[in-house]
C-alpha positions in Angstrom: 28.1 36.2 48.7 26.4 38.7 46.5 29.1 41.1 46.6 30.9 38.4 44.9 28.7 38.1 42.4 28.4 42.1 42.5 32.4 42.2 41.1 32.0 39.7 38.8 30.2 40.5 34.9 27.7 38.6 33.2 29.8 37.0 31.2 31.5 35.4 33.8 28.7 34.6 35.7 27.5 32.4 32.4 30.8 30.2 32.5 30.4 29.2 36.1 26.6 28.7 34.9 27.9 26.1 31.9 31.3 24.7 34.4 28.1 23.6 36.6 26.3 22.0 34.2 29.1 20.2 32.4 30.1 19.0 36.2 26.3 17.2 36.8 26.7 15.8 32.9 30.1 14.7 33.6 29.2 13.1 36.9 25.9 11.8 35.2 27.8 10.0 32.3 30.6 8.7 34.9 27.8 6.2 36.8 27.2 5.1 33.1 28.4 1.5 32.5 26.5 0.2 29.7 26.8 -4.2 29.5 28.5 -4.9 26.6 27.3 -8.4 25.2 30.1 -10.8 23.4 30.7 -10.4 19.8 28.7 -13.5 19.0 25.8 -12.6 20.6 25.9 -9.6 18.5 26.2 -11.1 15.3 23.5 -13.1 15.9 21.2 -10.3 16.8 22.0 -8.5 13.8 21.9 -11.5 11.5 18.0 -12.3 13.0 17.1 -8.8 12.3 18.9 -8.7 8.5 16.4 -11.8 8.3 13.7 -10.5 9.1 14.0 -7.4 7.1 15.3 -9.3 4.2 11.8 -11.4 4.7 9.9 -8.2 5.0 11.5 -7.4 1.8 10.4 -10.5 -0.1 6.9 -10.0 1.2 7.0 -6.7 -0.5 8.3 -7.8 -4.0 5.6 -10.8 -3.7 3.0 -8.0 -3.6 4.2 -6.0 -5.8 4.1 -8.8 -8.2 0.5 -10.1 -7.6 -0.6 -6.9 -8.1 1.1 -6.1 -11.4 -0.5 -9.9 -12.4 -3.8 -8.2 -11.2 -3.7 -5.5 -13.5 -2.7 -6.9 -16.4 -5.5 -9.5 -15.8 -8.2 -6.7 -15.4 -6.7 -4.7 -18.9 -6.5 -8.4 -20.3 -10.5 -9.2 -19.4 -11.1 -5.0 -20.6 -9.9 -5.9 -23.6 -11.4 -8.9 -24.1 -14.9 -7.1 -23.0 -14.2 -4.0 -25.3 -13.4 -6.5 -28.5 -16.6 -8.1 -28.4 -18.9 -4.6 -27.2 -17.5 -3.7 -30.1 -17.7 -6.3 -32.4 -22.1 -6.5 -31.2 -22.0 -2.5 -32.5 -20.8 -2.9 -35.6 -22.7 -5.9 -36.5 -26.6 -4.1 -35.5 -27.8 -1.7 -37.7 -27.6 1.4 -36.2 -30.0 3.1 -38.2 -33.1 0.9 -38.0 -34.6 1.2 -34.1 -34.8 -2.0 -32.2 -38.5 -1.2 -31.4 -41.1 0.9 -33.8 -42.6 3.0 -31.1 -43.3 6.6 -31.8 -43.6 8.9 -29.3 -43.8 12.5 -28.7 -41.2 12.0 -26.2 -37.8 13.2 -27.0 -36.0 11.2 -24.6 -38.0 8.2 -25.1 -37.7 8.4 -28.8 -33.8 8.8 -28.4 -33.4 5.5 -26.0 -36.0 3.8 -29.2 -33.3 5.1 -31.5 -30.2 4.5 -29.5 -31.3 1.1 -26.8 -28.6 -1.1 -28.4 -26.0 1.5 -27.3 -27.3 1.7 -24.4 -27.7 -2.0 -23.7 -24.0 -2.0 -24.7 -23.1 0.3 -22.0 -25.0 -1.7 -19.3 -23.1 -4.2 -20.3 -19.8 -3.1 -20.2 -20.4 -1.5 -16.7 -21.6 -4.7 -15.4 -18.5 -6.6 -17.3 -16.3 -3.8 -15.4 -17.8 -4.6 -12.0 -17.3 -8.2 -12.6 -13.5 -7.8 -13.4 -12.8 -5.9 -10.5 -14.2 -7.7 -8.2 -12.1 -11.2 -9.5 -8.9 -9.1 -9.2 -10.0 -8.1 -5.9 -11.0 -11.6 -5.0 -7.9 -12.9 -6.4 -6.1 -10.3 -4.0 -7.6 -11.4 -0.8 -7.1 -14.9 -1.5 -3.1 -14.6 -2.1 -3.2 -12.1 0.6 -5.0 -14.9 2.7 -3.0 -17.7 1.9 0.2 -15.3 2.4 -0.6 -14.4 5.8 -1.5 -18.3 6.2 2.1 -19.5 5.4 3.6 -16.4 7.9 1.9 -17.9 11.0 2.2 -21.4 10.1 5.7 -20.1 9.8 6.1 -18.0 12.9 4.4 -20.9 15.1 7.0 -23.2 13.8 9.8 -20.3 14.3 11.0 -21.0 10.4 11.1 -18.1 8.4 10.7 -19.2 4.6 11.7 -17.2 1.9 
């Protein structure tokens, strides 16, 4: 048997290689018989899983709207909080100190000169804290009451949209 092989080059050693590899495939593939299912049953398949994407979809645009409410609430209530920071600035006097301490201090004698500021700023950081955590509240709730309606929805096998 090697002698045969002996007479024979590489290259044709490599064909019978691929001949016996496209024989298995061929015989592999020839057991295949996959089930086709009936038209109908097909249609209906795909038409469940259009459904469901088309749900998935909705879900998504939902979302996307709460959250563009969201944020326009939170630049609404910034607003609203800037307008009226500002508005308690420029009525104070800046000039006279809210307290007539002297110190030798220079940092206590710039939070004398400068507490309304100040107070300002703690008060904007607080009115910042409290906006986003009612946005983020008002998240969770829709998000809540979303996945509410989906199992209410999946135990009753209706998909509303």
């Amino acid at each position: 048997m090697k002698e045969k092989y002996n007479d024979l080059d590489q290259k044709d050693l490599i064909m019978m290689e691929e001949e016996n590899c496209d024989r298995t495939l061929h015989q592999l593939f020839d057991g295949f018989r996959p089930e086709m299912k009936s038209g109908k049953d097909f249609m209906n398949q795909l038409q469940t899983r259009m459904d469901a994407i088309e749900y998935v979809r909705q879900l998504q645009a939902r979302e996307q709207n709460r959250s563009r409410r969201a944020m326009l609430c939170a630049f609404g209530g910034g607003l609203v909080v800037g307008g009226m920071l500002y508005a308690i600035l420029m009525s104070g006097d800046a000039s006279m100190p809210s307290t007539a301490v002297e110190t030798q201090f220079v940092l206590l004698r710039i939070i004398n000169e400068y507490s309304h500021l100040f107070a300002c700023l703690i008060f904007s950081i607080i009115a910042l804290a409290g906006i986003l955590i009612a946005t983020s509240l008002w998240q969770d709730i829709s998000s809540l009451r979303d996945a509410r309606d989906i199992m209410s929805s999946s135990l009753t096998g209706n998909v509303t949209r």
